[in-house]
C-alpha positions as a Markdown table, in Angstrom:
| # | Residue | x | y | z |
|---|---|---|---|---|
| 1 | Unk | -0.4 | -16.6 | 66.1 |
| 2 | Unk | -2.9 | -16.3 | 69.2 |
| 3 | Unk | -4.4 | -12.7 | 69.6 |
| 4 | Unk | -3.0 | -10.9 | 73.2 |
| 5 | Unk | -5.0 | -11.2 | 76.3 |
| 6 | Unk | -3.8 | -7.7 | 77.3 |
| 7 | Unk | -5.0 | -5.5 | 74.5 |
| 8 | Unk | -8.2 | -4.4 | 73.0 |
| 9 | Unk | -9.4 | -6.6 | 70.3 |
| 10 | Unk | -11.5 | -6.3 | 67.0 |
| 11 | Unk | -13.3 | -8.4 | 65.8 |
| 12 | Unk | -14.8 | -9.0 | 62.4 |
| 13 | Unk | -16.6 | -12.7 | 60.6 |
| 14 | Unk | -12.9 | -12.5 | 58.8 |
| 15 | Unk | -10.6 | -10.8 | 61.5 |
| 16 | Unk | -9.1 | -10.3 | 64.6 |
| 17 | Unk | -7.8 | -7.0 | 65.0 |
| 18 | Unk | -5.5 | -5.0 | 67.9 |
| 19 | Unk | -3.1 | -2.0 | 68.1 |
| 20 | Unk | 0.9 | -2.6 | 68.9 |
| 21 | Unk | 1.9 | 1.1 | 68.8 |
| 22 | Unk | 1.6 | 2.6 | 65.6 |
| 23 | Unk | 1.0 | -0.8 | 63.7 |
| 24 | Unk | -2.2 | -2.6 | 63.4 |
| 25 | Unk | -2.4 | -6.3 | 64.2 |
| 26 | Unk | -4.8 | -8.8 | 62.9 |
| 27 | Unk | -5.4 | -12.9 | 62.5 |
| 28 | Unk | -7.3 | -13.8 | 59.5 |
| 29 | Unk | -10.2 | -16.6 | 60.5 |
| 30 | Unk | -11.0 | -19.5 | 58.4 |
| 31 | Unk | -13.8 | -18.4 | 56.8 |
| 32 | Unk | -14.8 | -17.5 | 53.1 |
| 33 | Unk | -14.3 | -14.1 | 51.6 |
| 34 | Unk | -17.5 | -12.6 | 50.1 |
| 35 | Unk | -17.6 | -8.7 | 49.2 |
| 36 | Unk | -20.3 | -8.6 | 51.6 |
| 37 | Unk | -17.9 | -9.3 | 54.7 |
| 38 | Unk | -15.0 | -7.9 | 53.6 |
| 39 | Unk | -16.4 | -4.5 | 53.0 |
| 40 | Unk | -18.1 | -5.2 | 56.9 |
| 41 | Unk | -14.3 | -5.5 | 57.7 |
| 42 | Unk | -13.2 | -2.4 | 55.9 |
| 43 | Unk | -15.9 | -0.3 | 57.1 |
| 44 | Unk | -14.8 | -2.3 | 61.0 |
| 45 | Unk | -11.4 | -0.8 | 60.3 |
| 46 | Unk | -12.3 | 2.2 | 59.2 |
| 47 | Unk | -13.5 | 3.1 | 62.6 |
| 48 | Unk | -10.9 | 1.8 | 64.4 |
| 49 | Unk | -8.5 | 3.9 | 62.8 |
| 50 | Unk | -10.1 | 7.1 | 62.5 |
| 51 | Unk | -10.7 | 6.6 | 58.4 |
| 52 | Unk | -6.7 | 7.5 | 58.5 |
| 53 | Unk | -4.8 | 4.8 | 56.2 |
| 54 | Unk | -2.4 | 2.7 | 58.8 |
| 55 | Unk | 0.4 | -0.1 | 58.8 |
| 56 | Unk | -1.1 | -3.6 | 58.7 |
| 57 | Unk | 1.0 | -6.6 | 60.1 |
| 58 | Unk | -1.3 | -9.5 | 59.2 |
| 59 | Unk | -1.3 | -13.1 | 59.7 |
| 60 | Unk | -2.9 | -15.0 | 57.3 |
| 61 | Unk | -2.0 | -19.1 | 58.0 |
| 62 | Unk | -6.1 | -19.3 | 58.6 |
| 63 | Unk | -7.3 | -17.1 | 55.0 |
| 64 | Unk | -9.1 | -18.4 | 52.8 |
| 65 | Unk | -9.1 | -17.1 | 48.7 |
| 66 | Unk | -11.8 | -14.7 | 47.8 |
| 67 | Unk | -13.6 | -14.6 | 44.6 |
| 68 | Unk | -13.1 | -12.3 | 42.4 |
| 69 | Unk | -15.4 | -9.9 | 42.9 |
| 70 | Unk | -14.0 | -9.3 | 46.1 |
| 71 | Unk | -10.5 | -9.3 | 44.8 |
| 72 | Unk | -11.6 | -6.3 | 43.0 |
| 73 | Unk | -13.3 | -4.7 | 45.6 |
| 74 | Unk | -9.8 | -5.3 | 48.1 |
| 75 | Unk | -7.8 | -3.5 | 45.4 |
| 76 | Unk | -10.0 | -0.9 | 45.5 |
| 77 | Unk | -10.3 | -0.4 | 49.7 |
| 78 | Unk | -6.8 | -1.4 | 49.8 |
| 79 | Unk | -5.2 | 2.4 | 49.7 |
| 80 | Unk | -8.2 | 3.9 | 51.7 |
| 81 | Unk | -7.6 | 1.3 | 54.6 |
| 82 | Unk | -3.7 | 0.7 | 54.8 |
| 83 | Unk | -0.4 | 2.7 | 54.4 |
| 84 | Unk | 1.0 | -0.7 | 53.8 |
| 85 | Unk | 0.9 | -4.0 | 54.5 |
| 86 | Unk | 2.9 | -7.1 | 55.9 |
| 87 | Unk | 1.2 | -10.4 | 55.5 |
| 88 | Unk | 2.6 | -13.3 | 57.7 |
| 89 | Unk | 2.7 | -17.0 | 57.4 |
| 90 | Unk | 3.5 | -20.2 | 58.5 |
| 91 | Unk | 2.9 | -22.0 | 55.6 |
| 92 | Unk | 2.8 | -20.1 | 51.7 |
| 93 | Unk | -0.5 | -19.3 | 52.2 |
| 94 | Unk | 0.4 | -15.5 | 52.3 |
| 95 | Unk | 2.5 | -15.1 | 49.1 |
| 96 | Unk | -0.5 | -17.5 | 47.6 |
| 97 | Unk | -2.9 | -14.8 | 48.6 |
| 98 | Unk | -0.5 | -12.0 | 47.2 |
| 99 | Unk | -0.1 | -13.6 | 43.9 |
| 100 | Unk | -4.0 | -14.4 | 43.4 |
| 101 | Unk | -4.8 | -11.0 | 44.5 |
| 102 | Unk | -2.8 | -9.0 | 42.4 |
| 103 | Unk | -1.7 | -11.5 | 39.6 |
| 104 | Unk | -2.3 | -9.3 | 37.0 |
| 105 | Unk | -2.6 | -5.4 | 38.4 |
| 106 | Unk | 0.3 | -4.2 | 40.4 |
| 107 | Unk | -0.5 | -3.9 | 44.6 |
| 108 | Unk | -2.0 | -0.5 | 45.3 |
| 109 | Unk | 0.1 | 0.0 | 48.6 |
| 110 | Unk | 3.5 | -1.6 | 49.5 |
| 111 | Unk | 2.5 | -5.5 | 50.2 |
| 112 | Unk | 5.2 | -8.1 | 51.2 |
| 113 | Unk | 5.0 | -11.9 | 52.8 |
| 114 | Unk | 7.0 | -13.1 | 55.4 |
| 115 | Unk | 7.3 | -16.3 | 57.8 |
| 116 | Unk | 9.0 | -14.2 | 60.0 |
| 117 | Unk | 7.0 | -11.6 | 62.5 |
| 118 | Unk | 10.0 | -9.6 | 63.3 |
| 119 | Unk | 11.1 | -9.1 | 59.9 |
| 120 | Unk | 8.0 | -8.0 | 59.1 |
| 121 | Unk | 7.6 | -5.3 | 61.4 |
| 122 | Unk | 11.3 | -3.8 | 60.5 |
| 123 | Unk | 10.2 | -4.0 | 56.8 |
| 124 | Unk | 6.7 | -2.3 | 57.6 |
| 125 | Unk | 8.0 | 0.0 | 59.9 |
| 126 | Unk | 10.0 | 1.9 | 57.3 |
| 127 | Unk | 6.0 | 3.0 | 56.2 |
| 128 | Unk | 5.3 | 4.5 | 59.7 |
């Protein structure tokens, strides 16, 4: 997935975020995970959103796995940042992230993969 050319964009060391209506867009970049610049992100969408919790349609082909500290720390920010979220892929990168992340404590919000962007949005959009 490219980012638009015609919307405001985001941008954090991990992301690449932009607004389609109600639903918040992002492209993860290839770059580690460390607490450090995921909390950067979180407090990045944090101000984009107005500290309200939103719907996330993210595509994560590019993300890398964090440690665990900063697996943690996601399930922690997770409910603060996101209403829910839709993670998108072209390979199984995304369910790979799912299962590492919460392998062994249930998601905090409602979390899905797809390799489809449409279904995606009609699954996330029931969370609007």
């Amino acid at each position: 997935m490219k980012t638009p050319i015609d919307k405001q964009l985001f941008k954090s060391e991990i992301a690449t975020y932009w607004w389609e209506g109600e639903i918040l867009y992002s492209v993860s970049n290839k770059v580690l995970r460390t607490k450090e610049n995921v909390k950067a992100n979180f407090e990045m969408v944090q101000e984009i959103t107005h500290q309200k919790p939103v719907c996330l349609l993210t595509f994560v082909s590019n993300s890398g796995k964090p440690d665990k500290a900063t697996q943690e720390y996601v399930r922690e920010v997770l409910p603060r940042a996101y209403k829910a979220m839709a993670m998108v892929s072209s390979s199984g990168v995304g369910k790979i992230i799912m299962n590492v992340l919460f392998k062994f404590i249930a998601s905090p919000i409602p979390m899905k993969s797809f390799s489809d962007e449409e279904k995606a949005e009609v699954w996330l959009k029931k969370y609007l």
